[in-house]
N, C-alpha and C positions, 0 to 999 in steps of 0.2 A: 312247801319247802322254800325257805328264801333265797337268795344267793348273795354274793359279792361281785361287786362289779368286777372285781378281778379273775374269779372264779368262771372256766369256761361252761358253755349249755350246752346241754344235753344234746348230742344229735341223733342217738338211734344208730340203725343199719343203713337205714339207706344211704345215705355220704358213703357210706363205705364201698356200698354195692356199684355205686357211680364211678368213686376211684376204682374198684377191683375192671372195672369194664374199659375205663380210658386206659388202665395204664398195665393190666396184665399183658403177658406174651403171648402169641397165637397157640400153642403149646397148654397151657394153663387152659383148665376150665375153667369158668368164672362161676358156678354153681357148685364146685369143689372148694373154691378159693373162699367161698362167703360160707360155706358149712366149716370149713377149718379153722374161718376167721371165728369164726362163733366158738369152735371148739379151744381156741387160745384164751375168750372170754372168759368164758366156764372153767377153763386152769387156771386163770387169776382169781376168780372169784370164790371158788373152791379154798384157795390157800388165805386170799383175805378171810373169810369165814374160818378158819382150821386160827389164823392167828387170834384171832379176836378171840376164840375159846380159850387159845391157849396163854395168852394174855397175862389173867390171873397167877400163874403160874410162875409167870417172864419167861418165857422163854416163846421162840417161835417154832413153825413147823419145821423148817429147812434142819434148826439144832435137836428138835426129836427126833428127825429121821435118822442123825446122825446116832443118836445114844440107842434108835429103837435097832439099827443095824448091828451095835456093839452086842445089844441086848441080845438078839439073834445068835450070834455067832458063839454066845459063850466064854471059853476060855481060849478059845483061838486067838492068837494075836493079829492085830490089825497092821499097818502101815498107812500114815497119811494117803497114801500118795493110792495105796489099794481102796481108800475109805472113799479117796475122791471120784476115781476110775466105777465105782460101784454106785455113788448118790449123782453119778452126771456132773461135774463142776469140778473144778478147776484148782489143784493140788493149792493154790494161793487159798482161795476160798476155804479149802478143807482146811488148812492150816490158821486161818482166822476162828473160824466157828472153833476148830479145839483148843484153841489159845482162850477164848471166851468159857467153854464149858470147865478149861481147867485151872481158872479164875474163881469157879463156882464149887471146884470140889466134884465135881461131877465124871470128869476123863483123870487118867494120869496117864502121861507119858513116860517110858523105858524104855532103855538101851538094850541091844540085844547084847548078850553074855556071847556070841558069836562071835560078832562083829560092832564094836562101839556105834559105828557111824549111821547104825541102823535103827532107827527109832519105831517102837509099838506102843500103841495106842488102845488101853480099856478103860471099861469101868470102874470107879468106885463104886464103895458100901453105896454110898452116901447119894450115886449115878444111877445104883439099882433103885435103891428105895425110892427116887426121883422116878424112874420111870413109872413104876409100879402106881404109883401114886397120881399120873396126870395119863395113865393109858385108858382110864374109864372117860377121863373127860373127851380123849382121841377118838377112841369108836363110838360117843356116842354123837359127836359132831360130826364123823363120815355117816354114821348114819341117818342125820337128820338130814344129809344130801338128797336122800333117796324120801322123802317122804310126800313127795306127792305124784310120785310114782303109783300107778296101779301096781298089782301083782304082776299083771299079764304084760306090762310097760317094763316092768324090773326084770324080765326074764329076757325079752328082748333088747332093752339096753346091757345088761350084762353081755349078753355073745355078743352085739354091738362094739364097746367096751373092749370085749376080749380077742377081737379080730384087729382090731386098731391097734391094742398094745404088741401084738404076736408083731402086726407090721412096722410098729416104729423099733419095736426092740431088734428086729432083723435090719433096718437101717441103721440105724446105731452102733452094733452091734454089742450089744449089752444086754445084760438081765438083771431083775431082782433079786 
């Protein structure tokens, strides 16, 4: 691989392991600190890979999860601000991504017959047929995550996984 002289080099863990050791608090383990660092690695990489699939398509992960939630719920009506509190981010944020999907034809936005001032948020035709249409190319890029995985690797990273998720969603407090 070549590089640019502008472009930084590669350092690996260990830089990391050296800063996690000068500079964490007594409190902090530092063999927690360098597995989570690793485990922040793996959810960027994860998502760089999910966009690159998703590419073709144009569109990125962050704006499928938004339409694959819509997709979810039905005919239940949404609220920005419920969409945002549910995918983690920042009602500005929700309010960008469906400003963008409903550029595409893909969200439309309604007023509640209530209350004017109350805006909902679904799918189009045109939003479903979208999902429908790049949900193969979805699972089969989460599943090439796991592919070199043994069998007996993928059961124990699953409750792995699934003990992690239990604990950030109980700090968070949120769910999927």
């Amino acid at each position: 691989m070549t590089t640019n002289e502008d472009d930084l080099p590669v350092l690996g863990l260990e830089p990391y392991i050296e800063l996690i050791q000068t500079t964490s608090s007594g409190n902090s383990d530092q063999e927690d600190a360098k597995l989570g660092l690793m485990l922040l690695w793996l959810s960027d990489y994860v998502l760089d890979v999910m966009d690159i699939e998703l590419a073709p398509f144009g569109i990125t992960e962050s704006k499928l999860d938004l339409l694959i939630l819509l997709t979810l719920h039905g005919e239940r009506r949404a609220t920005p601000s419920a969409i945002a509190e549910r995918l983690g981010i920042t009602r500005a944020s929700a309010t960008s991504m469906i400003d963008w999907l409903e550029k595409r034809n893909l969200v439309v936005r309604n007023h509640s017959k209530e209350d004017r001032r109350k805006i909902y948020v679904s799918l189009t035709d045109e939003g479903r047929t979208f999902v429908a249409e790049v949900l193969p190319t979805y699972w089969s890029s989460c599943a090439s995550n796991m592919m070199d995985l043994e069998p007996d690797e993928r059961k124990v990273f699953e409750k792995l996984v699934n003990k992690l998720l239990k604990s950030i969603q109980r700090r968070l407090e949120v769910e999927r």
